[in-house]
N, C-alpha and C positions, 0 to 999 in steps of 0.2 A: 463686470457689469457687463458692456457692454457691455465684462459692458459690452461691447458690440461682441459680447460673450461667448456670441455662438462660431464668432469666424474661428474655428478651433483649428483650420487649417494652415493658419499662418505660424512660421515659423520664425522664432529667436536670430536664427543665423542670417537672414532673408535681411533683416533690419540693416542696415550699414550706416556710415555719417559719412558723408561728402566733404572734406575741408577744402575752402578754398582761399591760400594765402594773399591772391589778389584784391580778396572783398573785404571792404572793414568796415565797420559796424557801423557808419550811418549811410552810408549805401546798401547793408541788411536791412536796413528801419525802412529805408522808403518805400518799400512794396506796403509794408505792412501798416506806416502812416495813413498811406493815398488808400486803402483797402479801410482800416476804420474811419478815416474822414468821410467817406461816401458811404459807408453801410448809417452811418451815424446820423449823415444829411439827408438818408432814404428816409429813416428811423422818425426822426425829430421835425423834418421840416416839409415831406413830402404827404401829404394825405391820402392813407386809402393805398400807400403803396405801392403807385401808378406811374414813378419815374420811369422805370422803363417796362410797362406792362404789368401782367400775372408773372415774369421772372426775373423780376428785378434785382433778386439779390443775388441769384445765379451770376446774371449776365454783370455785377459790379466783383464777386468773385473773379471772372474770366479777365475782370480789366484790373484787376491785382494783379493776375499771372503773367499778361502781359507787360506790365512793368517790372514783374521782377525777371520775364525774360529779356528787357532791354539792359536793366542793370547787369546779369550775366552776359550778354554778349561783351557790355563795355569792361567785363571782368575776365575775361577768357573763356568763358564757356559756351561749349559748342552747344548747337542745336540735340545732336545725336544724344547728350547727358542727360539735357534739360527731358527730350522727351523718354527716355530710360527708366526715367523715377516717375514720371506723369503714369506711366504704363505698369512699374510696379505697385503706384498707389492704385490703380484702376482696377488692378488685378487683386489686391488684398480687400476690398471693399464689392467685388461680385458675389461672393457668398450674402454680409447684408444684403445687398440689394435684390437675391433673390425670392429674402426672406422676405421683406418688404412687399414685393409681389402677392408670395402667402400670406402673409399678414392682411393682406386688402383681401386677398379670396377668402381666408377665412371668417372676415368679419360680418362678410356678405352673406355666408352661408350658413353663418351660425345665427344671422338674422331671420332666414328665411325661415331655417330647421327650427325658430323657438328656443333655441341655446339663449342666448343674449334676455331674450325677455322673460325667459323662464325664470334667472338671476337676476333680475331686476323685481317678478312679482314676490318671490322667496324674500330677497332681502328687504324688499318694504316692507316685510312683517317681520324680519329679526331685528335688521339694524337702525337706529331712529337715531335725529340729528344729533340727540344730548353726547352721544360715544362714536358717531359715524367715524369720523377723520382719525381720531386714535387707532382707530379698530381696524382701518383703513391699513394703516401704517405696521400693525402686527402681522394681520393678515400676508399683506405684500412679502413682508419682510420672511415669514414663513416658507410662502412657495418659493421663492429667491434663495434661503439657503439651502431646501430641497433639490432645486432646479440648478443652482449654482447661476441663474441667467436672470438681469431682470430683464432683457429683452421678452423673454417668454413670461415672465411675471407680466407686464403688462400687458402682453399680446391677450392674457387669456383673463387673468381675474380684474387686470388695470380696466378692462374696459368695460368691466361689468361693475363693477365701482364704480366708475365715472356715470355709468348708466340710472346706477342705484340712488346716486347723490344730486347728479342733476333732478331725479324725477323729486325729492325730496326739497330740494330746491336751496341745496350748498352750490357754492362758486365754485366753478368748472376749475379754477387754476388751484382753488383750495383742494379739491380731491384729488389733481393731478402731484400736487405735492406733494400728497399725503404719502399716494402711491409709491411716486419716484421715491421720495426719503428711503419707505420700508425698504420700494425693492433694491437699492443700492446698497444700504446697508445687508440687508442676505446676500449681496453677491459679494459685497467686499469680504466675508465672513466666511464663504464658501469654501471651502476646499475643493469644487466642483469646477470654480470660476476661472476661465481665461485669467482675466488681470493679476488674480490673486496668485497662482500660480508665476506666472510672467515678472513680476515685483521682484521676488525672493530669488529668482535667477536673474535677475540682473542684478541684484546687490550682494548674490555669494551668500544667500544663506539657506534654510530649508522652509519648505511651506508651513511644518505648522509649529516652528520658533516664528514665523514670521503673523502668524496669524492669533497665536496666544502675545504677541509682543504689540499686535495691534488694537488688539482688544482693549490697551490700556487707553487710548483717545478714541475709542470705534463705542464704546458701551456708555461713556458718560455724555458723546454727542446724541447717541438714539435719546436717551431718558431727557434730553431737555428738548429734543425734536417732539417726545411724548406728549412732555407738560407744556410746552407752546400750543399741542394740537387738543390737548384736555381743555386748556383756555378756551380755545376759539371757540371750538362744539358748546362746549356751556355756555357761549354767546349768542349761536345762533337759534333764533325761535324757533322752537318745536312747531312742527307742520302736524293741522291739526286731520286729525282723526278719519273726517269724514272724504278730507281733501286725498289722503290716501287710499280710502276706500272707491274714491270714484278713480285711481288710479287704477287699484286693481280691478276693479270689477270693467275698463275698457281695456285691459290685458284681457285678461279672462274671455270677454265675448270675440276678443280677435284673432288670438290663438288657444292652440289646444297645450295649454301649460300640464308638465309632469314632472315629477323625481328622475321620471327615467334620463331625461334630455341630459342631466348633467353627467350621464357617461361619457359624453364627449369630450367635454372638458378634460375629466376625469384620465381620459383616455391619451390627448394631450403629455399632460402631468408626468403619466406614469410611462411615455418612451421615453422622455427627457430624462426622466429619473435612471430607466435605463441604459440612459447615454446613449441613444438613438439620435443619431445627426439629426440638427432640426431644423432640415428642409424636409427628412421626412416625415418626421414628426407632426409638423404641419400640414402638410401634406395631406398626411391621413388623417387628421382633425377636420380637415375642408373635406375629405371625400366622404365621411363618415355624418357629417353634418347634410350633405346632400345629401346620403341615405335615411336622415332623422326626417329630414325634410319631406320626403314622397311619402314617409310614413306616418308623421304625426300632425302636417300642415298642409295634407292635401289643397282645402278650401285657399288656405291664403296663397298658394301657388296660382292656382284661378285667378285670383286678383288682378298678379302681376302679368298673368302671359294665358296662351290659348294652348298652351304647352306646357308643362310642367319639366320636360327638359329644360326650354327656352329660359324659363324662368329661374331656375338654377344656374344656365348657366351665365346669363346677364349679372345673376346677384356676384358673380365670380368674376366678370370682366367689366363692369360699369357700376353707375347710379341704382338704386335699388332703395324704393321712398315705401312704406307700408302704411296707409291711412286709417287712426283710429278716431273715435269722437273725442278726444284728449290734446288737444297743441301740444302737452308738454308731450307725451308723448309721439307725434308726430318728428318733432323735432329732434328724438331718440333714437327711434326705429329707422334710419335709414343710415346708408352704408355708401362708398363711393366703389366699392369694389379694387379690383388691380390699379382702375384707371386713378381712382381718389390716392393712389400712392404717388403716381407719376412727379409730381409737383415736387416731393421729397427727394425721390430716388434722381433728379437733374439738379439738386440743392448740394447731396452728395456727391455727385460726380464731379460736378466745378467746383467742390470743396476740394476735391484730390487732385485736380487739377496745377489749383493755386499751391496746395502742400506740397505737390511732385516740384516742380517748379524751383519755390522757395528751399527746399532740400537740395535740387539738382544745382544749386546754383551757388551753395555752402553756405546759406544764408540763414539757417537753421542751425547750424553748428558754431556759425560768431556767432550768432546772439546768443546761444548757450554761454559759449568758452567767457563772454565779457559779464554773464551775470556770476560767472564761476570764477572770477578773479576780485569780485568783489568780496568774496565771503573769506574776511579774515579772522572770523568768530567763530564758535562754534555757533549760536544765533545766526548770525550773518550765513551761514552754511545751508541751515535749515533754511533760511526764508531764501536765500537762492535758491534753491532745489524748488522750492513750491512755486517762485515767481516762473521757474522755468519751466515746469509742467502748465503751469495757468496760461504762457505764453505760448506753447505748442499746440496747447489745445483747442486756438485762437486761432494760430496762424496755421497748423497744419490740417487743422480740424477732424485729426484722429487720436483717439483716446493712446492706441496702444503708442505709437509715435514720443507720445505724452510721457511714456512709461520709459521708453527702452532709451532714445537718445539721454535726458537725464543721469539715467539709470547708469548709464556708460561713459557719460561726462563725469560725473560725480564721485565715484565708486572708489578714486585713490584718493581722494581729495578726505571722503570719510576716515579711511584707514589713516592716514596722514595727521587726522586731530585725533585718533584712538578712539574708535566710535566704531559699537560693532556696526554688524553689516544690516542688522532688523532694523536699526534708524533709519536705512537708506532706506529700503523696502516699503518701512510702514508710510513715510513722506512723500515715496510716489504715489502709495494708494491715497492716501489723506487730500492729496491735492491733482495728482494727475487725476485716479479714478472717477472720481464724483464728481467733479466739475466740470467735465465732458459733456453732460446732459445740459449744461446752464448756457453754453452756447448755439445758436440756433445753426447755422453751420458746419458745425462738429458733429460727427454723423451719427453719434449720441442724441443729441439734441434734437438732432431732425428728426431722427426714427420715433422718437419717443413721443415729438410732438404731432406726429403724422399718423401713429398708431391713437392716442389717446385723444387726439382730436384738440387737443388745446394748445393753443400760441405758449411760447418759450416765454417769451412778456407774460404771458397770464401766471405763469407755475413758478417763474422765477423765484421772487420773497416766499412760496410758498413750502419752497424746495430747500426749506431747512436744516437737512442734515446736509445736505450738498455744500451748500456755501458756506456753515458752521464748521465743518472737517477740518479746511486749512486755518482756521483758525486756530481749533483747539489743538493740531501738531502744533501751531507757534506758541502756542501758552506752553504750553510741555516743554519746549525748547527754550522757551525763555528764562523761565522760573528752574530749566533743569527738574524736570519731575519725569523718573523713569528714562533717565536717559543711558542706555547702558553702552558700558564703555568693555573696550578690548581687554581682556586678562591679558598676563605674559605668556600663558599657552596659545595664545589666539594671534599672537604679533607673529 
């Protein structure tokens, strides 16, 4: 996915595990206690948010890490460790957060240029509420295992979906889910994909025994992710007729809608595809969108500025509001720019913060090794492995982390019950991969929620295949269905 899919720069051997024999495990738990007690009392009991400002959840991350840097000190560990891992999380997470950046230029600019509203007036006349969310979910699911990335799945068609569904007047969390589902499921599925690839080397086997062995929980989770989203659409009232006519036709008088605009997209698409890094990928999606812009929206450049530079280049570093006779619209057409990321990309950083910390400090490796001494089953093995991705993804609040510590706790522990190595594999993606995006903190979560514009609370229940995955590896594991075991050539 990333998932945070595109940091393609991080390396396997970079990962390490800190043990530290001084610490035991309910002195691991207290960082991460006093850390969900206060996100929980933000959550539940604070209104609006406002415990400690607009960065409240930031700044209750930083007082986790603080605690778990007091617990290390009274544990032997030095400062110099503690900030070693702070530094190498900060360092694995610069590539997101550049993207992040482009991601807000590009959303600005594909505002200005007519991209965004182009796909917005198109799809009010293809896609209608009775199939939106399903179609949603194919769709994503598409460019995802095209792209191998749903970070780029949403950056590009996520948010013209969301665009499409709001104006139609589906729940902003219901299309965000719809999306995340697809595009997770094409990135778990990808051969293209970071994590998918990362999985199978850390559990010793090859990418695509590990991906046909996934297949067997990854295809029955989509098809009831499907009929769940078949449900709802056939629930929601058809928006009638005239109400989308007066949509399009205050598109239409505001900007100069074409076929052509979605070269850009298009354009997008097709470096990812060729495995063009995608910062510049984006890159040129955002400068190409400024060139759509001076060409096809001269007028609404006027609008915004006395400059059509100006105007460009604000849609790319701030606020960027387009007013038509439409609210709904209104409340569509604007973009916050690089700046509208800011909020996310400080949500990430004191998430690596608190992860550097809790790692540097071995506190991430007892909590491993103690849900790993539970598993005296082969069940018991499985639901450790998932509880300990679910817990990484939590406390470290990075996906890959999710992946590889497990992956490398785990790995003799399979061999040991005679359990090939695709069981390990397919259970870190079932439960590290996809559940990344359900925390708001997890720099999954944030990016996803910060590109698509909807609260992590809103898309949660929505985010069906996400939260169904680790379930349906435990039905598999429990009942024994498809669980393949080691031959005598393989021991």
């Amino acid at each position: 996915m990333q998932d945070n899919d595109n940091r393609s720069e991080i390396n396997i051997e970079d990962q390490h595990i800190i043990d530290n024999k001084e610490l035991n495990l309910t002195e691991a738990l207290i960082p991460v206690v006093i850390l969900m007690g206060l996100l929980s009392y933000n959550i539940f009991f604070v209104e609006g948010q406002e415990w400690f400002g607009t960065y409240t959840n930031q700044i209750i991350l930083l007082l986790g890490g603080a605690v778990a840097a007091v617990v290390g000190f009274f544990n032997k560990t030095t400062v110099k460790t503690m900030l070693e891992e702070v530094w190498e999380n900060l360092k694995s997470v610069f590539v997101p957060i550049m993207i992040l950046f482009l991601v807000g230029a590009l959303a600005g600019t594909w505002l200005v240029s007519g991209v965004i509203p182009a796909m917005v007036y198109y799809g009010l006349q293809v896609l209608s509420p009775g199939i939106f969310l399903p179609a949603s979910v194919i769709i994503a699911a598409v460019i995802s295992i095209a792209t191998g990335s749903s970070w780029t799945t949403s950056a590009t068609v996520g948010i013209a979906l969301v665009g499409i569904g709001t104006a139609l007047g589906i729940n902003s969390g219901m299309i965000a889910g719809a999306v995340i589902s697809g595009a997770y499921f094409g990135d778990k599925m990808s051969p293209l994909s970071d994590t998918t690839n990362l999985a199978p080397a850390m559990a010793g086997t090859d990418l695509f025994t590990h991906i046909r062995y996934m297949a067997l929980t990854t295809i029955p989770t989509i098809i009831v992710t499907l009929i769940v989203f078949a449900i709802i659409s056939a629930s929601i009232a058809p928006t009638g007729n005239a109400d989308i006519s007066n949509l399009l036709t205050s598109i239409d008088e505001t900007f100069n809608t074409s076929a052509w605009l979605f070269l850009v997209p298009a354009a997008v698409i097709l470096l990812i595809l060729l495995k063009t890094k995608p910062l510049v990928a984006l890159a040129a999606g955002t400068i190409l969108a400024a060139i759509f812009a001076l060409i096809f929206q001269p007028e609404v450049l006027k609008t915004l500025s006395d400059s059509s530079f100006s105007a460009i280049l604000n849609s790319i570093l701030t606020d960027t509001s387009i007013a038509t006779d439409n609210e709904k619209l209104n409340d569509l057409f604007s973009s916050g720019g690089m700046n509208g990321m800011l909020w996310t990309i400080f949500l990430i950083i004191c998430a690596m913060v608190f992860g550097g910390i809790m790692d540097g400090i071995g506190a991430l490796a007892r909590i491993t090794k103690a849900l790993l001494s539970i598993a005296s089953t082969i069940f018991g093995l499985f639901a450790s492995t998932v509880l300990s991705c679910l817990g990484l993804n939590v406390i470290a609040s990075d996906q890959y982390l999710a992946i590889v510590i497990p992956g490398k706790m785990f790995k003799k522990a399979y061999e040991d019950k005679g359990l090939a190595p695709e069981n390990l594999s397919r259970t870190l993606e079932d439960s590290g991969t996809v559940t990344s995006v359900l925390i708001p903190w997890n720099t999954c979560g944030a990016y996803q929620s910060g590109v698509l514009g909807v609260s992590v609370a809103d898309y949660f229940v929505y985010a069906i295949f996400n939260w169904l995955s680790p379930f349906t590896t435990l039905v598999f594991a429990a009942f024994r269905i498809k669980i393949k075991m080691l031959t005598k050539q393989n021991v």
